[in-house]
C-alpha positions as a Python dict, from the first residue, in 0.01 Angstrom:
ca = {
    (1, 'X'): (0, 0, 0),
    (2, 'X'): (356, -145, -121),
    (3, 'X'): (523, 197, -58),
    (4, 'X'): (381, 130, 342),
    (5, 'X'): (451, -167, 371),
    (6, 'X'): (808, -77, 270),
    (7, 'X'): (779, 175, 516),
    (8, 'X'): (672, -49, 831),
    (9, 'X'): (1046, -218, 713),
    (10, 'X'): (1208, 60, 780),
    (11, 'X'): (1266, 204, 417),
    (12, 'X'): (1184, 576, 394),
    (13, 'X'): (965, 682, 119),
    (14, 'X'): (1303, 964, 29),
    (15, 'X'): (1361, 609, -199),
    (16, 'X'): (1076, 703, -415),
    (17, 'X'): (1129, 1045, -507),
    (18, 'X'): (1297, 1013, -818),
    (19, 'X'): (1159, 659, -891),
    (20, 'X'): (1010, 774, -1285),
    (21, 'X'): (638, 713, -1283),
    (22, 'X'): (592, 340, -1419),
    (23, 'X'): (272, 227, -1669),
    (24, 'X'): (-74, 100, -1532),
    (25, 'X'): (-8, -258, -1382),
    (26, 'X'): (360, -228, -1329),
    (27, 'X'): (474, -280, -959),
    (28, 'X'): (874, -146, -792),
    (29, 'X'): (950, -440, -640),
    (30, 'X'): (1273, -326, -539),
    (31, 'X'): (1422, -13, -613),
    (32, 'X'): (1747, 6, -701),
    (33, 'X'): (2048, 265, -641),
    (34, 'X'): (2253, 476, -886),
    (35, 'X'): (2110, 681, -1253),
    (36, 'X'): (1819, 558, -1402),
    (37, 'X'): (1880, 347, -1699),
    (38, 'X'): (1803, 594, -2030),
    (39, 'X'): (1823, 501, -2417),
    (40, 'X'): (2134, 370, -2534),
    (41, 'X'): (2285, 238, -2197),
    (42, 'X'): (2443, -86, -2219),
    (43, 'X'): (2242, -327, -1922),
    (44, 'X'): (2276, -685, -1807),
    (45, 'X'): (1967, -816, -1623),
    (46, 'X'): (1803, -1172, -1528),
    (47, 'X'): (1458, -1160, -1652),
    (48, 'X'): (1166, -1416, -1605),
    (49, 'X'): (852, -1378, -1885),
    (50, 'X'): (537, -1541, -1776),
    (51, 'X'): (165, -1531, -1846),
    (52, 'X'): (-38, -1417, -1593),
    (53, 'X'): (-175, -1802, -1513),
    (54, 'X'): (201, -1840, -1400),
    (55, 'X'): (270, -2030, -1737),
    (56, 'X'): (684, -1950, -1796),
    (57, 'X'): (790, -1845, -2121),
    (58, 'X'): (1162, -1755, -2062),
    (59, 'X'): (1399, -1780, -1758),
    (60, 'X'): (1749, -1626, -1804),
    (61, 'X'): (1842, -1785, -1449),
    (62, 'X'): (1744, -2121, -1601),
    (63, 'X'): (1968, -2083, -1853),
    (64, 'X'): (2248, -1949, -1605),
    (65, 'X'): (2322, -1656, -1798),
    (66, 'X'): (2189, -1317, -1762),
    (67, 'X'): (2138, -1132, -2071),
    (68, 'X'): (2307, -805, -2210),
    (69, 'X'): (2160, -573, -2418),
    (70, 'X'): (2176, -208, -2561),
    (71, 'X'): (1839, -43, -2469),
    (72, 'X'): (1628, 108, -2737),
    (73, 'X'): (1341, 337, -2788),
    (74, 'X'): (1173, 59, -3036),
    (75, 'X'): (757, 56, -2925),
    (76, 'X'): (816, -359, -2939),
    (77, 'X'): (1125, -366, -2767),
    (78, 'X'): (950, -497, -2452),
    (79, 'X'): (1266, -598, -2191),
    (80, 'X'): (1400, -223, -2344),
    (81, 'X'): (1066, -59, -2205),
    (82, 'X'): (1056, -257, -1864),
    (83, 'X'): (1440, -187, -1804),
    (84, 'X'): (1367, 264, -1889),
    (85, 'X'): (1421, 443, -1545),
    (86, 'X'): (1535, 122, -1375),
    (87, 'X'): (1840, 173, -1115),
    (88, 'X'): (2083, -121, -1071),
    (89, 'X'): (2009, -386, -791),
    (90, 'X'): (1609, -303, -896),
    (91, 'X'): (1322, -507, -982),
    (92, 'X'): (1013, -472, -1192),
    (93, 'X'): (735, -610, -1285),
    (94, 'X'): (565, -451, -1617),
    (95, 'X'): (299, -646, -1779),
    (96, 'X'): (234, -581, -2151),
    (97, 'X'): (-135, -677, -2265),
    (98, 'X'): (-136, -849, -2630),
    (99, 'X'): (-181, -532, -2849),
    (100, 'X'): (123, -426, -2695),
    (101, 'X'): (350, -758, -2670),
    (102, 'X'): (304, -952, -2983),
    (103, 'X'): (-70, -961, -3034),
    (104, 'X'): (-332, -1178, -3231),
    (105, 'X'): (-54, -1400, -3388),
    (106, 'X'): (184, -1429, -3084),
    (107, 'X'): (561, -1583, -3080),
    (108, 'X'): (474, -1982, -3119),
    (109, 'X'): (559, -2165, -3019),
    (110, 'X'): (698, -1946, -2732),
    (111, 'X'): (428, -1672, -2666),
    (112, 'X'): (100, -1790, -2767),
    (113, 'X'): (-122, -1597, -2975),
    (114, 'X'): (-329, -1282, -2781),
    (115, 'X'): (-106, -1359, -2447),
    (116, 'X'): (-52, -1093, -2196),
    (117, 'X'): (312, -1101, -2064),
    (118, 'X'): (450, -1010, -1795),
    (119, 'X'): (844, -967, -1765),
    (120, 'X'): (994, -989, -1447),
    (121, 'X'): (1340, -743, -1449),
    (122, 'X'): (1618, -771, -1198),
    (123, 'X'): (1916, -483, -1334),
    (124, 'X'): (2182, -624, -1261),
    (125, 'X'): (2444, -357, -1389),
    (126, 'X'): (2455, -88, -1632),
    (127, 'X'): (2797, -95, -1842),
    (128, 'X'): (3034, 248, -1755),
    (129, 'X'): (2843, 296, -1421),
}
């Protein structure tokens, strides 16, 4: 449904042929241009973490700054995960249910405890590219 309606705008599905296959529950909502971001690329994005209710947890555009890190294979290294395959100028949406994100015990008083979260990721730029 979101590929046609990208379609009816005009935006040929060629966009999506090399667009890595994302998780169960995570959305394209804009698909960048350029090489997919891999392990060990440098990457500056603006992220937004919420609960699904809409309650925020972090905002990097509140803060004004976006945020820079080296991306890792860690299993907990959530804005690493969401940011794999990414192409600069993208956004996604990935949603990580609490078994996945930080559980029974949570990141108070940040994340509270069995919270899913959902991490909205614009890539900005990835550093060399």
């Amino acid at each position: 449904m979101f590929k046609d309606a990208l379609v009816s705008l005009g935006i040929g599905l060629s966009v999506w042929s090399n667009v890595p296959a994302l998780e169960p529950g995570w959305q394209e909502l804009r698909v960048g241009s350029g090489n997919g971001v891999v392990v060990g690329d440098r990457v500056t994005i603006h992220f937004l973490a919420t609960t699904p209710e809409g309650n925020e947890l972090a905002n990097s555009r509140k803060r004004g700054l976006p945020y820079t890190f080296v991306v890792t294979a860690e299993p907990y290294d959530l804005l690493s995960r969401a940011a794999i395959g990414m192409r600069p100028g993208g956004i996604r949406l990935a949603s990580f249910p609490p078994e996945r994100a930080f559980g029974q015990t949570g990141l108070v008083p940040i994340v509270p405890p069995n919270a899913t979260l959902q991490l909205t990721v614009n890539l900005i730029q990835v550093a060399g590219r």
